[in-house]
C-alpha positions in Angstrom: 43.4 41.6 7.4 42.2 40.9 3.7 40.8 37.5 3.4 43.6 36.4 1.2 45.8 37.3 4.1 43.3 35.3 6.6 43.8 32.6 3.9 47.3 32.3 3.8 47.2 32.7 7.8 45.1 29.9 8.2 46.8 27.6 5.7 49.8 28.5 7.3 48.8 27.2 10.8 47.1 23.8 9.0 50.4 22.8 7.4 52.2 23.9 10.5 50.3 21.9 12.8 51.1 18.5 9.9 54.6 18.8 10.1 54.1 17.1 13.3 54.3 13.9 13.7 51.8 11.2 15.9 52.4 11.2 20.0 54.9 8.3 20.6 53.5 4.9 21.5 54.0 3.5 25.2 57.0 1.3 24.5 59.3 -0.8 26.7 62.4 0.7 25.6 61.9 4.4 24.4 59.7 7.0 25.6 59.9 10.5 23.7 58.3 13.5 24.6 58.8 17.1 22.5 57.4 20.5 22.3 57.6 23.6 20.4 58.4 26.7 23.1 55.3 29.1 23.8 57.6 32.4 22.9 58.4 30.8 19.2 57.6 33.0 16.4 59.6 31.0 13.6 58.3 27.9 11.7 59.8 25.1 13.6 59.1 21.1 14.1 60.4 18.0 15.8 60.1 14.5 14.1 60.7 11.3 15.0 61.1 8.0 12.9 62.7 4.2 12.4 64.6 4.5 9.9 65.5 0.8 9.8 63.9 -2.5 12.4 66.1 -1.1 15.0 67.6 2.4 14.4 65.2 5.1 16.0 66.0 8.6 14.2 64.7 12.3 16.2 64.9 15.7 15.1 64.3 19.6 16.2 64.1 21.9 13.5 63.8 25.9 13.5 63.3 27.3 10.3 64.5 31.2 9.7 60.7 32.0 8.2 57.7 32.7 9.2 54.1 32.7 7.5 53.2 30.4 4.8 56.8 30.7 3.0 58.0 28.9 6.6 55.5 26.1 6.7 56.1 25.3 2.7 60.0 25.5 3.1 59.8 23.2 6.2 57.0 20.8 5.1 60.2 20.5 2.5 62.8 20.1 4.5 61.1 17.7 6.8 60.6 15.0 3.7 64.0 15.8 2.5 65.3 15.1 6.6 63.4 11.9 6.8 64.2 10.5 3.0 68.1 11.3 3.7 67.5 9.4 7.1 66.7 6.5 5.3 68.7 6.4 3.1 72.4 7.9 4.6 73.7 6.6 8.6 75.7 9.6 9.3 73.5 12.7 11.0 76.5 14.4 10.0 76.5 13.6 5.9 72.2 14.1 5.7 72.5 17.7 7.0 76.0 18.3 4.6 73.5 16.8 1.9 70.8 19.5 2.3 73.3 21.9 2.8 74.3 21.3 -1.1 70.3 19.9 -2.4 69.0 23.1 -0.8 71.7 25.8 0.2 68.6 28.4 0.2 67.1 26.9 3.5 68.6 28.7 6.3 67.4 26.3 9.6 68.9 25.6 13.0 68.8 21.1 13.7 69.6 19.0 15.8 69.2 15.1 14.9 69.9 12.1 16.7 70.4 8.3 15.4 69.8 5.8 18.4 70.5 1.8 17.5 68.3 0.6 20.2 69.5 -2.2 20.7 73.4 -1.7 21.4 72.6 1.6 22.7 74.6 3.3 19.6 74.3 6.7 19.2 75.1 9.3 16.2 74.2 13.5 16.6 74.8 16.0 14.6 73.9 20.2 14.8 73.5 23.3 12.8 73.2 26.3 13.7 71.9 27.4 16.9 71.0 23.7 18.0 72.4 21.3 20.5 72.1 17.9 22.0 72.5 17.0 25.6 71.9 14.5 28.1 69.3 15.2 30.7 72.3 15.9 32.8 73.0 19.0 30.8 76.4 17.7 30.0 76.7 17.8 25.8 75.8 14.2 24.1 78.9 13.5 22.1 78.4 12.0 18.8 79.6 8.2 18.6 79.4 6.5 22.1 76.5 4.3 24.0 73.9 5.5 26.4 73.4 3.3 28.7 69.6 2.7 29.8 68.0 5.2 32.1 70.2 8.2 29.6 68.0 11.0 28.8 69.1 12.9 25.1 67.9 16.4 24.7 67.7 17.7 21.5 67.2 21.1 21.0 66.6 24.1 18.3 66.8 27.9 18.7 66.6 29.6 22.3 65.5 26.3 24.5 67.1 25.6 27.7 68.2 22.2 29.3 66.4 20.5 30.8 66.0 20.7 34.9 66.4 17.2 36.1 68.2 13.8 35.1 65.3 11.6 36.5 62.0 11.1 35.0 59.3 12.4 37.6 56.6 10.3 38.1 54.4 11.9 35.5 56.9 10.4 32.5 58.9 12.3 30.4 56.2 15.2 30.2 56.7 16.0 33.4 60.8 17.3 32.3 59.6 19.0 29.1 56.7 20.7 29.3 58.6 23.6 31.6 61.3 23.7 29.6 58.6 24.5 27.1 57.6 27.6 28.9 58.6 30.7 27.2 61.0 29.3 25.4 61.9 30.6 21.5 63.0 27.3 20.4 61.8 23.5 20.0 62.9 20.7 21.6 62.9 16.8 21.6 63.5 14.1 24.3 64.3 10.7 23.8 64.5 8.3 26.7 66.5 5.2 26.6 64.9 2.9 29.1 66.4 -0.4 28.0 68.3 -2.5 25.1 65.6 -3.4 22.8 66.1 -7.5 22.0 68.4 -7.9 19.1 67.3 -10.8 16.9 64.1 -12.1 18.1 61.6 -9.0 17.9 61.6 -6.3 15.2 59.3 -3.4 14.9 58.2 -2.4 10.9 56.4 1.0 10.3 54.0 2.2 7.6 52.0 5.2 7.2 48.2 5.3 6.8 48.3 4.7 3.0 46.9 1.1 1.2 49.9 1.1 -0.8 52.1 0.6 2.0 50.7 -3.0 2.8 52.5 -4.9 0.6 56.1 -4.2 1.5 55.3 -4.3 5.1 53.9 -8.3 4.8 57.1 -8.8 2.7 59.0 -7.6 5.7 57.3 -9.2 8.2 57.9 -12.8 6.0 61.4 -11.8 5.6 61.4 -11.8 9.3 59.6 -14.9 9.9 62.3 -16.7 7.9 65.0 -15.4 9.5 63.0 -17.2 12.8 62.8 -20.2 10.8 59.3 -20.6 12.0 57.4 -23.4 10.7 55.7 -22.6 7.6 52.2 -24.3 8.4 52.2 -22.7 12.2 52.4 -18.8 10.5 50.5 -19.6 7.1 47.5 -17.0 6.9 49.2 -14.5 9.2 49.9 -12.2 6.2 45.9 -12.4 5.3 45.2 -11.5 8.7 47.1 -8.3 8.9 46.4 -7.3 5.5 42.6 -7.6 7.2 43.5 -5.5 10.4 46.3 -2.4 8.5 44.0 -2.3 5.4 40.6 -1.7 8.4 43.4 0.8 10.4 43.6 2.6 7.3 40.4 2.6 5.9 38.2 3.6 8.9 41.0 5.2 11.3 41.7 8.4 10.0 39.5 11.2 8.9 42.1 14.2 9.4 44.0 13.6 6.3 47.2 14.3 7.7 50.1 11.3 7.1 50.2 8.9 10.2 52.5 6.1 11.5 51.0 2.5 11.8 53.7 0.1 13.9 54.1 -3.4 14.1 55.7 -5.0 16.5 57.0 -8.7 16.3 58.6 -11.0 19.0 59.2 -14.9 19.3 60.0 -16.1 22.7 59.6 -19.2 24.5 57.2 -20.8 21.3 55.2 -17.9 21.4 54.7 -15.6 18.3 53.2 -12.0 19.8 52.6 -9.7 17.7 51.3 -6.0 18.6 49.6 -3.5 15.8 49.5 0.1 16.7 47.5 2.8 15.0 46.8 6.2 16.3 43.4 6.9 14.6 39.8 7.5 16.3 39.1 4.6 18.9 37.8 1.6 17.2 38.0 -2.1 19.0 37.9 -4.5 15.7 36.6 -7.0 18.6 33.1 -5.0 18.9 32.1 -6.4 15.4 29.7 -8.9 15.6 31.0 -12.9 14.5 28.8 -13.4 11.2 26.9 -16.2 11.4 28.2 -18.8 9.5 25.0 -21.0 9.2 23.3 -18.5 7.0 23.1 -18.4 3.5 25.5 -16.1 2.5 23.4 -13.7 0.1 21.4 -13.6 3.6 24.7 -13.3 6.0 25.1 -9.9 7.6 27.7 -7.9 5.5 30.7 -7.5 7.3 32.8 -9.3 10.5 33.9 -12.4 8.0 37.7 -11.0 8.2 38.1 -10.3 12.0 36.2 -13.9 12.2 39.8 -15.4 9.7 41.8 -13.4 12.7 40.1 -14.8 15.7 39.8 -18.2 14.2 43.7 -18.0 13.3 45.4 -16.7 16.2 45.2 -18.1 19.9 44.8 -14.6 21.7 43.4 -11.7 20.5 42.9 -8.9 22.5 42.0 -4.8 22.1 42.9 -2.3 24.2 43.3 1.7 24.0 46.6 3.3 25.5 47.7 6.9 25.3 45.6 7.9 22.2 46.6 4.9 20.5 44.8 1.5 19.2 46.5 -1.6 20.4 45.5 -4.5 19.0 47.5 -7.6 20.5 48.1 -11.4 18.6 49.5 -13.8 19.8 50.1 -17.6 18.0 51.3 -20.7 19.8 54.7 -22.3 18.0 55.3 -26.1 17.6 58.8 -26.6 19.4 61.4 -26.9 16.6 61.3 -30.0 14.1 58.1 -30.3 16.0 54.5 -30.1 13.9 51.9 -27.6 15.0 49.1 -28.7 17.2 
């Protein structure tokens, strides 16, 4: 092998390995799990994405190349999928679009739009995909799973899966054999429960500063359609531009794009709200309180933001799950047309 051949080898496994996206968080009402089989030879890739506060969007893809030419066409195809996602409901109308943006690609999918909280469900295939319940029966686009349903997506030469019920090791436990020796890719969603439908929302960035911005204007849209108490959640915006802009800045050294979640709730007078990252382990709670009686040109730099999010919030509390940072907030409400304390 020449070393331009090495070269284009090795490039071809880096960009391979970026289509993927970040293991799932733990959450309450999906669990995924997915895997590309150990006999694939193709360029293939799963994905996974919200495509709005509470539509969840998954994908297998098999792309008919190999080598470099495979991992640029699907590093494509995989921004085209999750633009279109965004942007069109139907599974059915995204893959007609690429059919006419980029009639060139020849690629086996399968994707999968889940409304989590009604239990919704939209599929669509091409090519030598399919999508089935954990059941092996085929998932039929248009009606609701119901809690506990297991969807199977699939790509190329993958078989069902063996069981219905999630062994005691998680979902992992159901995919990873399916895994072995198989030519294909697969992804499985499990829907555990109905997400809550006005109260809690989850917003999603990627590890970029830019994204900041529209995710606190989100996040205030959401607190007005609360109609939370203006005084009781002024500064929150501060303190998470403190914590995503510290996520971003110090998480990620691979320079691959990640997924940042944030997950809001209001229930019973209590705001909770839950930032995920999946960079290196870093507890923001480890840095020392400044001390405030010092000059400042004398202060030790640093700690004077997560100070503004400890002094702001009434719990705050780090722990690390799953490969993942979880940094938790909570803020005590005054009772409605009440004052905060």
């Amino acid at each position: 092998m020449t070393s331009a051949d090495s070269l284009r080898h090795d490039l071809a496994g880096l960009m391979q390995r970026a289509l993927l996206p970040p293991r799932f968080p733990v959450r309450r009402d999906l669990e995924v799990e997915s895997g590309i089989g150990s006999a694939n030879t193709t360029v293939s890739f799963y994905d996974h994405i919200w495509v709005e506060t509470q539509i969840f969007a998954a994908a297998a893809i098999r792309v008919h190349q190999t080598g470099l030419d495979g991992a640029w066409t699907a590093s494509g195809l995989r921004q085209m999928l999750r633009a279109l996602l965004t942007r069109i409901s139907d599974p059915h109308a995204v893959l007609a679009t690429v059919a006419d943006l980029a009639p060139q690609i020849r690629f086996d999918a399968a994707l999968a739009r889940l409304d989590v909280v009604s239990g919704q469900v939209s599929i669509a295939t091409k090519g030598e995909a399919g999508a089935r319940l954990g059941d092996g029966t085929e998932a039929f686009d248009g009606p609701s799973v119901t809690p506990g349903s297991i969807l199977w997506l699939t790509a190329g030469e993958m078989p069902g899966l063996s069981d219905d019920k999630v062994p005691i090791e998680g979902l992992e436990g159901l995919v990873k054999p399916a895994l072995q020796g198989s030519a294909g890719v697969g992804c499985a969603v499990l829907y555990k429960t109905a997400a809550k439908s006005n109260r809690s929302a989850t917003f999603v960035m990627t590890n970029d500063l830019a994204g900041i911005p529209p995710l606190l204007e989100d996040i205030g849209r959401f607190f007005l359609r609360q109609s939370l108490d203006e005084e009781a959640v002024a500064g929150l915006d501060v303190a998470l531009d403190e914590i995503l802009t510290n996520a971003v800045n110090y998480g990620y050294k691979d320079g691959n794009a990640h997924e940042i979640l944030v997950s809001l709730s209001v229930e019973s007078g209590l705001l909770s709200i839950e930032v995920r990252d999946d960079g290196g382990p870093f507890d923001p709670l480890s840095v020392p309180e400044p001390d405030l009686s010092v000059e400042i040109d004398d202060r030790q730099i640093g700690g004077l933001g997560m100070h503004f999010v400890r002094t702001l919030l009434d719990r705050v509390e780090y722990k690390r799950s799953n490969g993942w940072n979880v940094l938790l907030l909570e803020k005590n409400l005054p009772p409605a047309g009440g004052n905060a304390p």
